[in-house]
C-alpha positions as CSV (number, residue, x, y, z in Angstrom):
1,X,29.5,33.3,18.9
2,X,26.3,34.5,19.9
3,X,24.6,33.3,23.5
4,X,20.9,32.5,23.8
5,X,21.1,35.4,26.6
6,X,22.4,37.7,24.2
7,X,19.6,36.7,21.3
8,X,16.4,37.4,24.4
9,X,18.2,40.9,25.1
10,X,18.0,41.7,21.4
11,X,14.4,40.1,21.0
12,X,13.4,41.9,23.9
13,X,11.6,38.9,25.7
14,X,12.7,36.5,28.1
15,X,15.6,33.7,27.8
16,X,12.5,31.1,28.3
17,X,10.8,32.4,25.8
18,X,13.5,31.9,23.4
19,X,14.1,28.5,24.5
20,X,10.5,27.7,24.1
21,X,10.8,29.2,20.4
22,X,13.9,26.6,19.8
23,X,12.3,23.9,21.4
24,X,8.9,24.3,20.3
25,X,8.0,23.6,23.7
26,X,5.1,25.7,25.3
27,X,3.0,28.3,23.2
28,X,5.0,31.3,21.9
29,X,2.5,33.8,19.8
30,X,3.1,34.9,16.0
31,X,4.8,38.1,16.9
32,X,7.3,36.8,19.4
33,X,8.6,34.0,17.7
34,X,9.4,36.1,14.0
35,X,11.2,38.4,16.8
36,X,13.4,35.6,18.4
37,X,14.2,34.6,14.7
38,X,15.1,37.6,13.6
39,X,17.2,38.1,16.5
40,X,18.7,34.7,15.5
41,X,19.7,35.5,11.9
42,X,20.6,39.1,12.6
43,X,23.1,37.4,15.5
44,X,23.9,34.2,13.7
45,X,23.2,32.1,16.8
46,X,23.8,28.6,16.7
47,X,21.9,26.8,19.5
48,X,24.0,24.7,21.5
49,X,23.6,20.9,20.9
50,X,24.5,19.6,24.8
51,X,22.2,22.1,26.1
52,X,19.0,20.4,23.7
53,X,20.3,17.3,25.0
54,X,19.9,18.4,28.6
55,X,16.5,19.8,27.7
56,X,15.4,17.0,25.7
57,X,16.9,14.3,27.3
58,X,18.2,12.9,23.8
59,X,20.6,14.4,21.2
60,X,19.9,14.5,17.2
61,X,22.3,12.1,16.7
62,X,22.2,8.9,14.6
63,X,25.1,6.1,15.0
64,X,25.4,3.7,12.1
65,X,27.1,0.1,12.9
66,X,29.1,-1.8,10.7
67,X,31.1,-4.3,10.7
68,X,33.8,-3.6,7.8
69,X,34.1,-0.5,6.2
70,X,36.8,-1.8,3.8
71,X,33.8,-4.0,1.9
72,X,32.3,-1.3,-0.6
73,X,29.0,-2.2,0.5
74,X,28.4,-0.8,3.5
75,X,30.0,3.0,2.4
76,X,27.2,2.7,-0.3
77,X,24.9,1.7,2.7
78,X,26.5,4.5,4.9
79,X,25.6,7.3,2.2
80,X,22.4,6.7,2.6
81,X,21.7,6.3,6.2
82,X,23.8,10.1,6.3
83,X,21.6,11.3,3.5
84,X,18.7,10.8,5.2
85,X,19.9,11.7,8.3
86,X,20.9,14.9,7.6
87,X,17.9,16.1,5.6
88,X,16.2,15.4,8.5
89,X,18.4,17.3,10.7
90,X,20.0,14.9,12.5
91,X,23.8,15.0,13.0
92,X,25.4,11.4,11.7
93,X,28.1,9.0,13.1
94,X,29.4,6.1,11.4
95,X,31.0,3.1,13.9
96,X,32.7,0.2,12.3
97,X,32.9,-2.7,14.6
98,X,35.1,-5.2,12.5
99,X,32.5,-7.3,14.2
100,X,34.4,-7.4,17.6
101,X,31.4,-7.5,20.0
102,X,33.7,-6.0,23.0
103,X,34.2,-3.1,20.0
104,X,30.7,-2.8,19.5
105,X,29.8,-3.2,23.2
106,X,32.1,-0.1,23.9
107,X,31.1,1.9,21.3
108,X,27.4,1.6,22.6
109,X,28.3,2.8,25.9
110,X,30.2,5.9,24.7
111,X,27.3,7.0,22.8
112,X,24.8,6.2,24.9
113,X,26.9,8.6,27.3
114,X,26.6,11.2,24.9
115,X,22.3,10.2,24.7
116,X,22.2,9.3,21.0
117,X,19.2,9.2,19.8
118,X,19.3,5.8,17.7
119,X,21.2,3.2,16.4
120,X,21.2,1.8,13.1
121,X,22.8,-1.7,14.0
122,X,24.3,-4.0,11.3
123,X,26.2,-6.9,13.3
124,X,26.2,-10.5,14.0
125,X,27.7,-10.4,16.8
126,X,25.8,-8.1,19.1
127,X,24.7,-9.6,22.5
128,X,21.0,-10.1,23.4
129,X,21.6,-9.2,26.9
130,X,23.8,-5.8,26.0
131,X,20.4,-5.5,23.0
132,X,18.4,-5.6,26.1
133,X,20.2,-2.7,28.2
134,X,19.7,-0.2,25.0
135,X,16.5,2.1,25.8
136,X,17.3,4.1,22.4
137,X,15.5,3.0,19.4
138,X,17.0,0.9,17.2
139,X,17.0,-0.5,13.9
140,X,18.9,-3.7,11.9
141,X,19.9,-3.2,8.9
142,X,20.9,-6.0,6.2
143,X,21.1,-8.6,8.3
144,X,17.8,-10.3,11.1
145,X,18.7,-9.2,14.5
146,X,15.8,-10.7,17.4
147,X,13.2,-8.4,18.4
148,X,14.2,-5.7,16.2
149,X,12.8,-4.2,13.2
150,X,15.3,-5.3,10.4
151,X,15.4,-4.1,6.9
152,X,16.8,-6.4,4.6
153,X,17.0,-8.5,0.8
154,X,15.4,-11.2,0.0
155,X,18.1,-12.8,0.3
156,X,16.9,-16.8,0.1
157,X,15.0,-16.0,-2.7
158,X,17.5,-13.9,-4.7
159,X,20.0,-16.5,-3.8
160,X,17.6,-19.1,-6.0
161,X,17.4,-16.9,-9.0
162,X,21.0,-16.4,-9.2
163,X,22.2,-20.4,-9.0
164,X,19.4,-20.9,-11.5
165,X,20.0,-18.4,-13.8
166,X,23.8,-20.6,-13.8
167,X,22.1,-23.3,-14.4
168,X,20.3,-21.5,-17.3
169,X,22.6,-21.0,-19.4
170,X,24.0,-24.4,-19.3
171,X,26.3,-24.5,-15.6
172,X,26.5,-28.3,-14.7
173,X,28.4,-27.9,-11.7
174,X,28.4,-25.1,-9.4
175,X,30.0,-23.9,-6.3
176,X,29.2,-21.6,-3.6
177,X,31.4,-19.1,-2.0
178,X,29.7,-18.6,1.5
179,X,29.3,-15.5,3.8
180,X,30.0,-16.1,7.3
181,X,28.4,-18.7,9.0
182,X,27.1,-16.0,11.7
183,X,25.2,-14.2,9.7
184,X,21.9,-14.2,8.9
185,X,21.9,-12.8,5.2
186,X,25.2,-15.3,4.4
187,X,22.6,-18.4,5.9
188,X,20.1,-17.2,3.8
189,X,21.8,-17.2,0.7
190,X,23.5,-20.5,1.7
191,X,20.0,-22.0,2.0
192,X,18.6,-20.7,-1.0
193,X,21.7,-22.0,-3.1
194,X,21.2,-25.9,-1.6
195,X,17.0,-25.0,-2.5
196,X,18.6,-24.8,-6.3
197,X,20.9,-27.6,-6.5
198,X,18.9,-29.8,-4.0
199,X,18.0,-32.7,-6.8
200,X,21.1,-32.1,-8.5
201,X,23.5,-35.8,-7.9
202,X,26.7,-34.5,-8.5
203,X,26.2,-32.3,-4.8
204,X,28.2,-32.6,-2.3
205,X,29.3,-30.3,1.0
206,X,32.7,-29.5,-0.4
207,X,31.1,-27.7,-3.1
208,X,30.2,-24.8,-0.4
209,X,33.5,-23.0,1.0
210,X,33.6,-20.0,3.2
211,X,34.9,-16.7,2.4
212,X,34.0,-14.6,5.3
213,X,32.3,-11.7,2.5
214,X,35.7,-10.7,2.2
215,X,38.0,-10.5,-1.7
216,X,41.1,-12.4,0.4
217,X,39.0,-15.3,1.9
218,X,37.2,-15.8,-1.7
219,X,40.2,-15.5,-3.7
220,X,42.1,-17.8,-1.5
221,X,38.6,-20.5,-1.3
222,X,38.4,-20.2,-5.1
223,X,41.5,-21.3,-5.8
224,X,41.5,-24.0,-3.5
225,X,38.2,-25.2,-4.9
226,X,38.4,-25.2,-8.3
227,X,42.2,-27.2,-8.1
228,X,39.9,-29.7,-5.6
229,X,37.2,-29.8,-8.4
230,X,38.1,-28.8,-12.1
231,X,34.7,-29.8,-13.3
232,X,33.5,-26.8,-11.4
233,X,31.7,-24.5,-14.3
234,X,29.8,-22.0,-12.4
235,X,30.7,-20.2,-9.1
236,X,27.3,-18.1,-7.0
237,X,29.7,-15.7,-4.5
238,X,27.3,-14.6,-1.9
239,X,28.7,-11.3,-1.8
240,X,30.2,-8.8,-5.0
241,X,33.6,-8.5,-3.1
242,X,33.7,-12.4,-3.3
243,X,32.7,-12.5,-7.0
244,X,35.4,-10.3,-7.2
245,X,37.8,-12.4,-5.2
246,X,36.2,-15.5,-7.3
247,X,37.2,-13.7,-10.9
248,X,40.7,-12.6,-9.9
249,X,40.9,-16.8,-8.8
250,X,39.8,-18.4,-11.7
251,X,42.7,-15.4,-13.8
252,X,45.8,-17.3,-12.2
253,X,44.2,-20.3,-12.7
254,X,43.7,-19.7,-16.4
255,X,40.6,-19.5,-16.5
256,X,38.4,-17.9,-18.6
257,X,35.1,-16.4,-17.7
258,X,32.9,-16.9,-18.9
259,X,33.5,-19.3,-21.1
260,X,35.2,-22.2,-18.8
261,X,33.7,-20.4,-15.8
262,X,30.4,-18.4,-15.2
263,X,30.4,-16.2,-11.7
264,X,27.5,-14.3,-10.1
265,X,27.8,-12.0,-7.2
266,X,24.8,-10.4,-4.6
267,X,24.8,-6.7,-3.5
268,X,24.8,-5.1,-7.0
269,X,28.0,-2.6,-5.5
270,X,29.6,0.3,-7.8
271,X,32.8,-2.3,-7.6
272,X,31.3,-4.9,-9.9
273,X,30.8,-2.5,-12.7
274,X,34.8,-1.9,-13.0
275,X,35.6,-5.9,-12.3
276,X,37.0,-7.6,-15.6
277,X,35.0,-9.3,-16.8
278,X,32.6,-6.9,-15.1
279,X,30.5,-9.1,-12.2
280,X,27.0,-10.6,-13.2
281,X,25.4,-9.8,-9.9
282,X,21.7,-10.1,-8.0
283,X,21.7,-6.4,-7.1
284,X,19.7,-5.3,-4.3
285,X,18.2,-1.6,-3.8
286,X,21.1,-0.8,-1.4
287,X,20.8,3.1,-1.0
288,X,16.7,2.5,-1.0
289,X,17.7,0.1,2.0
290,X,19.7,2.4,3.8
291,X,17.6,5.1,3.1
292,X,14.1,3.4,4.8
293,X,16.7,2.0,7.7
294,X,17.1,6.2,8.4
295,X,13.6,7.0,8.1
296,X,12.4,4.4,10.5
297,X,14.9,5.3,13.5
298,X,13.9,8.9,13.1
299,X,10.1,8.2,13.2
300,X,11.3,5.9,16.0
301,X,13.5,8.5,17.9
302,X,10.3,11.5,17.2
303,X,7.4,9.3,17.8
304,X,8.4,6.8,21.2
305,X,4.9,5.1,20.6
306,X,5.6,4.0,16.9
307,X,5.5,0.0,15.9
308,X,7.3,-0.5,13.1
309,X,7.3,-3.9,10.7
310,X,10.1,-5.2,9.5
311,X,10.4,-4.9,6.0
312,X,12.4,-6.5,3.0
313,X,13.4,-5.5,-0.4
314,X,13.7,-7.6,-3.8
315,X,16.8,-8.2,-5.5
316,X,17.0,-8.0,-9.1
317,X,19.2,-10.1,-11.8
318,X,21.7,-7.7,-13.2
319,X,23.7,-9.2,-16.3
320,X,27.1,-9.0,-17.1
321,X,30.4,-10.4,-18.7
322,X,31.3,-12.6,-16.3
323,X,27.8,-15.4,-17.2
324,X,27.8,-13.8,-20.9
């Protein structure tokens, strides 16, 4: 491989010169710089990546946190954030945490070894006071982290329009499958399902059980719930992979969706498409999401004066077998 000594000899200027042609740092006239490039192509020079971290201080990389790369979501979420990424010319690495904040806390440190150049964090359980210590930029992605800019779904609204839409087409009693109480999208969507069955009589706090946004811990809540409470006719899973969990339920129970049992997801993922009954579902813009996520750590990371807002995306009723 070809050295950045070995490209100035065949340029014929200085090795400065062609690191201020790489770097676009200092002035470098017309006719130098289409010499330094040819010299690259004709050599097939690759510039070395630790030695534009030394000069930059920074590398063109971009980490991506998540917390479970089993859930479908956050690969679909992950595509995006690489996409991006790469177009821009930034090299992407993907961390899952399984939301172990010693995991997360060590991962951080590794890469801030290496000078990454920003973080896309989605976590919960992410420290303030390690948040603090990070002098890279940083974004949060699906979920409200404090004093970062967070792209996200509506999530308490969306959660209205899907226990609603149940009660539409005729649910009288309906159940929610919760996210993680340490989340913020999970409380959101907790606290828009209560807004829709606040003035309903039949409510009580056993109609909510956790699943942890994971197919085991619905499936196994489900079946619990609806042996506990048969008149249960509608179920709003706070995640897809829990509507999922929620429909394979209510198949060894006997039950048939949707005519003894409506279910609606959130997420719109690929995996609801294939469910049977395929998953009604309030789908949100994911790659959109992760996509805006990328663009603002990279104006972030190239512009260190930039203010950013925090922005948030609408989820949209998508209909399907299983509320048909």
């Amino acid at each position: 491989m070809a050295t950045i000594r070995e490209v100035a000899k065949f340029a014929g200027v200085s090795v400065a010169t062609v690191s201020r042609a790489l770097n676009q740092n200092g002035y470098v006239n017309e006719h130098t710089m289409k010499k330094v490039q040819a010299a690259i192509q004709e050599l097939d020079y690759r510039p070395n990546d630790v030695a534009r971290t030394l000069f930059k201080g920074t590398s063109n990389m971009i980490a991506l946190f998540v917390p479970d790369i089993m859930n479908p979501f956050f690969p679909e979420l992950a595509r995006a954030v690489e996409d991006t990424a790469n177009k821009a010319g930034y090299t992407f690495i993907l961390c899952n945490t399984d939301n172990n904040q010693e995991k997360e806390t060590q991962y951080l440190h590794t890469l801030l070894q290496k000078t990454v150049g920003g973080v896309v964090m989605v976590s919960s359980s992410i420290a303030s006071e390690t948040l603090n210590k990070i002098q890279v930029p940083m974004v949060a992605l699906d979920r409200k982290i404090p004093n970062l800019t967070s792209i996200t779904a509506n999530n308490y609204d969306g959660a209205i329009e899907a226990v609603r839409y149940l009660q539409k087409i005729g649910c009288k009693r309906i159940a929610h499958i919760s996210g993680p109480k340490d989340t913020t999208s999970a409380v959101e969507r907790t606290t828009g399902y209560l807004e829709a069955i606040k003035n309903e009589e039949w409510f009580s706090n056993d109609f909510i059980v956790e699943g942890n946004y994971t197919f085991e811990g619905a499936y196994q809540a489900t079946k619990r719930i609806l042996q506990e409470r048969p008149e249960i006719d509608g179920v709003f899973a706070a995640n897809d992979l829990m509507g999922v969990g929620v429909l394979k339920a209510a198949e060894e129970l006997n039950l048939r969706v949707p005519k003894d049992l409506s279910v609606i997801g959130f997420d719109g993922i690929e995996l609801g498409k294939f469910a049977n009954p395929t998953l009604t579902t309030m789908g949100q813009p994911i790659y959109e999401i992760g996509k805006r996520a990328a663009e603002i750590i990279i104006e972030q990371i190239e512009n260190k004066d930039s203010n950013m807002d925090s922005e948030q995306y609408t989820a949209q009723l998508i209909r399907r077998q299983s509320t048909m």
